[in-house]
Backbone as CSV, one residue per row, in Angstrom:
resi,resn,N_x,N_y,N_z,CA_x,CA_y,CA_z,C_x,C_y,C_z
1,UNK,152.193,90.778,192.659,153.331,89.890,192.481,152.857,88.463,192.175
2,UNK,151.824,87.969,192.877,151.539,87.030,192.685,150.718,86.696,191.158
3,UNK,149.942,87.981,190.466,149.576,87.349,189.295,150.814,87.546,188.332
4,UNK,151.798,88.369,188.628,153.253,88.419,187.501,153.610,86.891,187.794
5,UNK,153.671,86.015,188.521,153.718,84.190,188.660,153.033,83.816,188.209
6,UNK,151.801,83.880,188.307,151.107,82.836,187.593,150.838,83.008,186.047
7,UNK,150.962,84.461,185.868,151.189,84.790,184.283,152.436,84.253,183.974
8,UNK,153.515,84.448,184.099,154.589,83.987,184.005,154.491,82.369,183.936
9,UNK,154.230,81.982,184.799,153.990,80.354,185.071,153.262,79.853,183.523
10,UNK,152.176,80.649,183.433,151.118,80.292,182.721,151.693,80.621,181.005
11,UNK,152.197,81.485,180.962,153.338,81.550,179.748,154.436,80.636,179.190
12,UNK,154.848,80.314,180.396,155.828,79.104,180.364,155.907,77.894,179.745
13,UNK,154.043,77.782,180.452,153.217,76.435,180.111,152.341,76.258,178.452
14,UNK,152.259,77.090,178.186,151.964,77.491,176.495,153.060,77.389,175.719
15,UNK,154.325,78.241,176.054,155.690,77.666,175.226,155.877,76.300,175.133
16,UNK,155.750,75.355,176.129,156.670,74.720,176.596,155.148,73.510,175.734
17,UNK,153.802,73.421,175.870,152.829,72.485,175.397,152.958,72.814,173.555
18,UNK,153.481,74.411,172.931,153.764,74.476,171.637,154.966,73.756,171.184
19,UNK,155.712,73.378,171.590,157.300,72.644,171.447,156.944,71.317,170.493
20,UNK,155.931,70.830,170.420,156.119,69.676,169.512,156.420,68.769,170.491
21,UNK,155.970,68.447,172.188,156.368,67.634,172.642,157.670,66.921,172.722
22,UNK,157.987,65.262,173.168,159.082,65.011,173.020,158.946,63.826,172.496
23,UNK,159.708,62.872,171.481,159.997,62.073,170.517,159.117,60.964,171.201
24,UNK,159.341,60.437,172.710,158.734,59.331,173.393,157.250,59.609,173.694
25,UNK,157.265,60.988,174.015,155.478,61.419,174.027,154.815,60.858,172.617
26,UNK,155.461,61.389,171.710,154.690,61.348,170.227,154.884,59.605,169.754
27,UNK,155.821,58.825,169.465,155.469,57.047,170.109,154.399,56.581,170.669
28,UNK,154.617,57.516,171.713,153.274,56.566,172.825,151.925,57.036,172.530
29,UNK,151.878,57.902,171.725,150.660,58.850,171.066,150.589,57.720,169.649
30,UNK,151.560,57.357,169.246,151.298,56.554,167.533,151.204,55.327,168.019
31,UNK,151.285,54.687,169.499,151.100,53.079,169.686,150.027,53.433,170.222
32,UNK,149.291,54.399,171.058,147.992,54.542,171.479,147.088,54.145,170.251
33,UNK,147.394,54.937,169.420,146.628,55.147,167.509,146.444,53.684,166.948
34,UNK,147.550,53.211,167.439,148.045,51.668,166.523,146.535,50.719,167.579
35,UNK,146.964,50.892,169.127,146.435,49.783,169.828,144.985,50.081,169.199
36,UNK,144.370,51.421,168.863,142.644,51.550,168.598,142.517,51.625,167.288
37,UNK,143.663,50.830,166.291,143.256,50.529,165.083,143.316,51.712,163.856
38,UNK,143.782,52.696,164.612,143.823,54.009,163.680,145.426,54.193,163.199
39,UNK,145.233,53.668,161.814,146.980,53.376,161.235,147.685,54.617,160.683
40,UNK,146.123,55.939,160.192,146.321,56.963,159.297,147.967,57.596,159.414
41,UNK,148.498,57.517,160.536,149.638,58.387,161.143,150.888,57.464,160.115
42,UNK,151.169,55.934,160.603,152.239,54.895,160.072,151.819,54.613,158.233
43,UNK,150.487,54.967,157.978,150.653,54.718,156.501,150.957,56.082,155.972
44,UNK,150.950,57.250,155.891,151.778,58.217,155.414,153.013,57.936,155.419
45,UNK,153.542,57.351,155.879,154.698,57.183,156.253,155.902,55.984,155.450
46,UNK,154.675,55.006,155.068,155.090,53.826,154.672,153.936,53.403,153.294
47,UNK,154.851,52.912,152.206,153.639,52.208,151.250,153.207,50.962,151.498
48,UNK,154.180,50.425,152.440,153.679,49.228,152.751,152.329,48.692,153.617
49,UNK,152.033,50.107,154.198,150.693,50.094,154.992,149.876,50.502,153.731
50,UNK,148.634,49.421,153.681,146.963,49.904,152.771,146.221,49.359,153.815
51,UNK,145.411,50.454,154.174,144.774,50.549,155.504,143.423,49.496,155.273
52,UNK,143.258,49.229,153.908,141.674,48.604,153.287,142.063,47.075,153.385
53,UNK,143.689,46.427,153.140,144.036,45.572,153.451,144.331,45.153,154.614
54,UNK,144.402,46.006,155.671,144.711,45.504,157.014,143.467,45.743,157.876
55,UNK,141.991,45.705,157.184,141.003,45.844,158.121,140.644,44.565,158.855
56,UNK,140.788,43.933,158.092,140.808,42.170,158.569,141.318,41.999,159.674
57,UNK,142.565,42.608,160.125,143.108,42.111,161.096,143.253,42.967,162.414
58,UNK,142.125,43.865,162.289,141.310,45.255,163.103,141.491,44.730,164.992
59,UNK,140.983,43.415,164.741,140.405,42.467,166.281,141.771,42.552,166.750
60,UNK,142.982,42.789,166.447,144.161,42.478,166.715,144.807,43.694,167.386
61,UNK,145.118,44.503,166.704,145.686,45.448,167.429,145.681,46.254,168.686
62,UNK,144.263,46.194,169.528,144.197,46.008,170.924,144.970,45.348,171.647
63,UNK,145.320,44.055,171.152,146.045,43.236,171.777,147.603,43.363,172.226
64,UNK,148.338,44.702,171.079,149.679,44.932,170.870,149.866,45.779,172.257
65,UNK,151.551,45.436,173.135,151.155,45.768,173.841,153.129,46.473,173.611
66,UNK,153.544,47.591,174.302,155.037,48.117,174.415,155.642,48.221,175.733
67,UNK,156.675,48.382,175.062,157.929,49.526,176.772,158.632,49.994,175.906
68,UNK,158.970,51.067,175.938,159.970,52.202,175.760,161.260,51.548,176.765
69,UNK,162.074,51.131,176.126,163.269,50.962,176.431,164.674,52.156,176.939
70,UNK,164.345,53.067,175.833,165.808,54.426,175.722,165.448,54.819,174.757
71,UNK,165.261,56.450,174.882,165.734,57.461,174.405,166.647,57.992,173.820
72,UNK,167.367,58.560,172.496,168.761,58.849,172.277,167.550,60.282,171.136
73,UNK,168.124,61.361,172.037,167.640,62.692,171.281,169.125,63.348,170.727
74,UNK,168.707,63.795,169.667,170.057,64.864,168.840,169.388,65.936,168.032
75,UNK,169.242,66.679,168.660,168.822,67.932,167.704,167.662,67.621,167.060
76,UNK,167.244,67.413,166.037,166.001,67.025,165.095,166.006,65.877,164.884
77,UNK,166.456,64.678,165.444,167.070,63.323,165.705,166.645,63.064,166.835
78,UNK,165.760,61.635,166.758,165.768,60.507,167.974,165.427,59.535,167.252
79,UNK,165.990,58.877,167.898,165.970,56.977,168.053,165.464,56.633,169.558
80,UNK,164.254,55.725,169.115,163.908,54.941,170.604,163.468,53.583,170.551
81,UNK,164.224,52.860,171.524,164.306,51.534,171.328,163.045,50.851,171.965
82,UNK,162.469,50.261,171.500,161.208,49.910,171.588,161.084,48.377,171.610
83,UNK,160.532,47.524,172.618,160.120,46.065,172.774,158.814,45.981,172.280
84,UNK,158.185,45.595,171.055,156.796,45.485,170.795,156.309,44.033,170.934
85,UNK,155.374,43.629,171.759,154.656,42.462,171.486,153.196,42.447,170.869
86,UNK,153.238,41.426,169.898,152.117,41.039,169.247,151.633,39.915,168.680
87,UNK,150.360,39.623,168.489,149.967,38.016,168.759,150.446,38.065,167.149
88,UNK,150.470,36.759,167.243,151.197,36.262,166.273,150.146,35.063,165.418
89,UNK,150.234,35.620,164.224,148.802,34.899,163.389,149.674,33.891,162.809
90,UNK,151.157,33.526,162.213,151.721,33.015,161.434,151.426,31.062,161.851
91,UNK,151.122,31.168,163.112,150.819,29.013,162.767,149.187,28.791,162.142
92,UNK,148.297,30.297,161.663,146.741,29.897,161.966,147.248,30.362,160.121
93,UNK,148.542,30.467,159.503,148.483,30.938,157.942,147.966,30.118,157.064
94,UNK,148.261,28.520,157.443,148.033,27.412,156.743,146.764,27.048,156.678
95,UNK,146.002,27.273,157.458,144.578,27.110,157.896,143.516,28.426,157.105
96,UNK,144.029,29.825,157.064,143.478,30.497,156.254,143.745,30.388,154.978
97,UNK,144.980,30.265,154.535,144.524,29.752,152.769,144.135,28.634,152.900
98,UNK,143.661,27.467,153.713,142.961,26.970,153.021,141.333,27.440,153.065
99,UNK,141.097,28.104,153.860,139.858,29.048,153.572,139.502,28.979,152.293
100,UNK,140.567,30.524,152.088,140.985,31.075,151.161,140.811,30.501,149.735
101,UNK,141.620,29.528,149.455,141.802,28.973,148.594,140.645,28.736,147.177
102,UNK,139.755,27.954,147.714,138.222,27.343,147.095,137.822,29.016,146.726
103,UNK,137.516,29.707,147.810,137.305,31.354,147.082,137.871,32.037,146.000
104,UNK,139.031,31.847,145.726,139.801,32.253,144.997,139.787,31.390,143.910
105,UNK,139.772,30.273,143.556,140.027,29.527,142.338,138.206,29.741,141.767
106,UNK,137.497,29.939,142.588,136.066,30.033,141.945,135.796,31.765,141.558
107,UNK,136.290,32.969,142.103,136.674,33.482,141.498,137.399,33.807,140.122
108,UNK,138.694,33.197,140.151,139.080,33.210,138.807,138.798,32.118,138.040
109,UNK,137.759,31.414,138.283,136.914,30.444,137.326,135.736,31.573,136.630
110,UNK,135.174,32.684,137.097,134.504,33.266,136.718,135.182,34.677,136.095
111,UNK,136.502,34.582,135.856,137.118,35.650,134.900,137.670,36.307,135.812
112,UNK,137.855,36.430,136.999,138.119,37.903,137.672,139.234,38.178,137.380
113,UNK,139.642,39.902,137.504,141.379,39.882,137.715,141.983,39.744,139.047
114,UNK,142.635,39.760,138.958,143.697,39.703,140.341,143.059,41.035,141.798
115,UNK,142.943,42.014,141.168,142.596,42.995,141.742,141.036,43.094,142.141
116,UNK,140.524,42.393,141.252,138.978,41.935,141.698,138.554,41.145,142.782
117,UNK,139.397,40.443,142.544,139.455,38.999,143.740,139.905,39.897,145.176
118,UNK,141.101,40.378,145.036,141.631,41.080,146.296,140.488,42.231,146.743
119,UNK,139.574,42.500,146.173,138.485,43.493,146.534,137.013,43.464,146.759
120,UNK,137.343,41.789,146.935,136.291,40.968,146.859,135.843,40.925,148.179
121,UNK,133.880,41.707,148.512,133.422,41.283,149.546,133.175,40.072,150.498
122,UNK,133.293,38.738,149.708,133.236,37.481,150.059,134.229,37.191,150.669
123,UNK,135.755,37.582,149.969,137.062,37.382,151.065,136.868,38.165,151.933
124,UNK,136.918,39.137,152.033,136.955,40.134,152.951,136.258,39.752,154.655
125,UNK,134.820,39.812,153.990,134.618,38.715,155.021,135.228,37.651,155.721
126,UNK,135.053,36.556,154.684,136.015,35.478,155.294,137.172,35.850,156.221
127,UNK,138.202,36.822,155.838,138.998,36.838,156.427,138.720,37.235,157.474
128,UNK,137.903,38.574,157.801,137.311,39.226,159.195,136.632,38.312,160.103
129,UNK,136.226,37.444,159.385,135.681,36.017,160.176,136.660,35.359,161.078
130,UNK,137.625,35.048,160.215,138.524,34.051,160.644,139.423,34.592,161.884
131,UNK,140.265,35.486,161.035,140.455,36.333,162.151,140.402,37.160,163.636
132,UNK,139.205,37.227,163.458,138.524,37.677,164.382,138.553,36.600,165.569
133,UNK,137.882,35.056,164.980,137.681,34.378,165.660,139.612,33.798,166.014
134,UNK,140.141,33.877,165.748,141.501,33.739,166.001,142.225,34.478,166.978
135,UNK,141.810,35.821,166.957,142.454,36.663,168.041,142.105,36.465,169.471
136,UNK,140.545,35.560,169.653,140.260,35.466,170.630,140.370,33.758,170.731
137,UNK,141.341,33.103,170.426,141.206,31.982,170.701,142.367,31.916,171.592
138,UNK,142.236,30.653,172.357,143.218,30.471,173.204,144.349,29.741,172.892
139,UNK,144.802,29.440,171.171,145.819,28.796,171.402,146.646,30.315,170.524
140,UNK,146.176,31.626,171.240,146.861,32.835,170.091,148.077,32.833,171.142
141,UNK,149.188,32.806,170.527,150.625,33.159,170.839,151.001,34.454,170.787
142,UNK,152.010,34.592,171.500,152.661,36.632,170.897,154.147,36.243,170.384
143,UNK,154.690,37.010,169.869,156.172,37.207,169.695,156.613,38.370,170.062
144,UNK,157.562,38.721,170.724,158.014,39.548,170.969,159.585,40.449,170.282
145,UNK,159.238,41.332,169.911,160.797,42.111,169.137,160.734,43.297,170.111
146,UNK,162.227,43.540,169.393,162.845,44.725,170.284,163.624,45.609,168.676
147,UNK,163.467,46.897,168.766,163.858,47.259,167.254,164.048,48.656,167.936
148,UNK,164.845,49.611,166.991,164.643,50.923,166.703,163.689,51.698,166.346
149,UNK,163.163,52.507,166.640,161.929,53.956,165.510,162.687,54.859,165.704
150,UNK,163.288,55.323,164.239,163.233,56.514,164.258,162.259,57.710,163.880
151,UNK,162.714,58.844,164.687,161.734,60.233,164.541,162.485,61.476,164.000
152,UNK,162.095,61.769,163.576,162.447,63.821,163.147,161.677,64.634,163.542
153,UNK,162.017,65.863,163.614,161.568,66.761,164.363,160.996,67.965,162.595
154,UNK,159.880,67.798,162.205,159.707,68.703,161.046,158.517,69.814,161.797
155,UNK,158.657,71.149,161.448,157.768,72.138,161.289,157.411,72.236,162.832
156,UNK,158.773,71.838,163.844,158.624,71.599,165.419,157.813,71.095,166.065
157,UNK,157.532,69.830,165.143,156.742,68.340,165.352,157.620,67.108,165.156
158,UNK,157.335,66.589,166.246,157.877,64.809,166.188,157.469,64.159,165.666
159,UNK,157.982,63.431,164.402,156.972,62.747,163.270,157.719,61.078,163.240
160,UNK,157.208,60.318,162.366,157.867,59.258,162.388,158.949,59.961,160.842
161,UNK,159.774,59.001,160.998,161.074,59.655,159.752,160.647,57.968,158.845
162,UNK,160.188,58.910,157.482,159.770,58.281,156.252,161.165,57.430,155.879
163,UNK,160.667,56.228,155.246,162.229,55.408,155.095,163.012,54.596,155.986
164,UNK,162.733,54.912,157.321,163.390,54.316,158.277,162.716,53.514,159.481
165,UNK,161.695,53.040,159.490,161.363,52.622,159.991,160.129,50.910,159.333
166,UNK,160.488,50.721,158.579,159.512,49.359,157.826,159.373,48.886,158.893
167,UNK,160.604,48.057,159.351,160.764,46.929,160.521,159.570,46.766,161.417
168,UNK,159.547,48.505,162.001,158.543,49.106,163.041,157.258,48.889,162.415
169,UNK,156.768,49.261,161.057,155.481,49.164,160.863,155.213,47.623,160.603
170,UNK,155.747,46.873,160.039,155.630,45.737,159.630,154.893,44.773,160.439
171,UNK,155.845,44.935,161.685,156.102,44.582,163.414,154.741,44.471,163.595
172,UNK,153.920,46.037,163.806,153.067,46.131,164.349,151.602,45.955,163.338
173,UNK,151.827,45.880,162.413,150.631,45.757,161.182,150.519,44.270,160.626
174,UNK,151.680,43.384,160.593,150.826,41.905,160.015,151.259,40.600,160.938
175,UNK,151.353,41.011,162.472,151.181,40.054,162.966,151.814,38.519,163.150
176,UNK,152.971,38.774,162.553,154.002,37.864,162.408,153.977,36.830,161.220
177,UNK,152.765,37.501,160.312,152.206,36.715,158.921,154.021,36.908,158.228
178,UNK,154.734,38.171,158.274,155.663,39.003,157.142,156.748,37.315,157.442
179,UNK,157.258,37.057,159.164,158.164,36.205,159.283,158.249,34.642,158.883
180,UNK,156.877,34.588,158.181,156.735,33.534,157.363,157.170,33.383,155.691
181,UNK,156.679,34.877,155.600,157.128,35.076,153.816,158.497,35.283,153.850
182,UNK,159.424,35.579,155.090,160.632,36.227,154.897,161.730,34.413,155.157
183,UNK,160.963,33.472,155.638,161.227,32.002,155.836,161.265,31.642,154.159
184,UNK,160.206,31.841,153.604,159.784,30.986,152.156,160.649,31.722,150.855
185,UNK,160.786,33.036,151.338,161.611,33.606,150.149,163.335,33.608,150.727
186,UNK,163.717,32.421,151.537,165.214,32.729,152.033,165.376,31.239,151.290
């Protein structure tokens, strides 16, 4: 009798670990991913993530920190409301183009295209420089949002749902650089 329980038990526990988990498990599994810099999961998802452009800002994402607010599950449907904080690079913007800047005009003093320059080991650097040394400075600020993610449930996996979520990746990938461009283009 007792091994018909623990077989039983032990059956239970195989159904129940095949389920695709639950919408807030799989979150806290893609902000785990996010905090150690591994984006592969949010750029499928989004074109706005290029993982070669956001290496620069690598020193950072340790720093991002959450709470799961609420849950709202519906069938192959959830929404979970999410508080994300993250340091916030947008007062150190003015200070990197001017980095920036002298690199770039001596670049395209020497012909480059646009796409050359952006693939350019010399920026690249620079920026990982700067950066770097920025995340650990003490005048780094956070901002804090509170937003929606939505999820779907495909192939009885909790995935992020393509299309609906920018806000969320944005949030967590440039550091409050986006709420500056979204100031200059209003």
């Amino acid at each position: 009798m007792k091994k018909i329980i623990i077989l039983i038990l032990g059956l239970a526990m195989f159904i129940i670990s095949c389920g695709g988990g639950s919408p807030k498990s799989k979150l806290e599994s893609i902000m785990g991913n996010i905090q150690k810099g591994n984006l592969e999961e949010i750029s499928e998802v989004s074109s706005n993530v290029k993982i070669d452009e956001i290496i620069p800002l690598k020193e950072g994402f340790s720093k991002i920190t959450y709470k799961i607010n609420n849950e709202q599950v519906s069938e192959n449907q959830a929404v979970i409301n999410i508080t994300v904080k993250t340091p916030d690079m947008s007062p150190f913007l003015q200070e990197y183009m001017g980095k920036l800047f002298p690199l770039i005009m001596n670049e395209l003093k020497s012909g480059k295209s646009q796409e050359e320059i952006i693939k350019s080991p010399e920026l690249k650097k620079v920026a990982e420089e700067f950066f770097k040394e920025k995340f650990k400075s003490d005048q780094l600020k956070y901002t804090e949002k509170t937003m929606d993610v939505n999820l779907k449930k495909e192939n009885g996996k909790w995935e992020l749902e393509k299309g609906k979520n920018d806000e969320f990746i944005l949030t967590v990938t440039t550091f409050g650089i986006t709420n500056i461009l979204n100031e200059i283009s209003k």
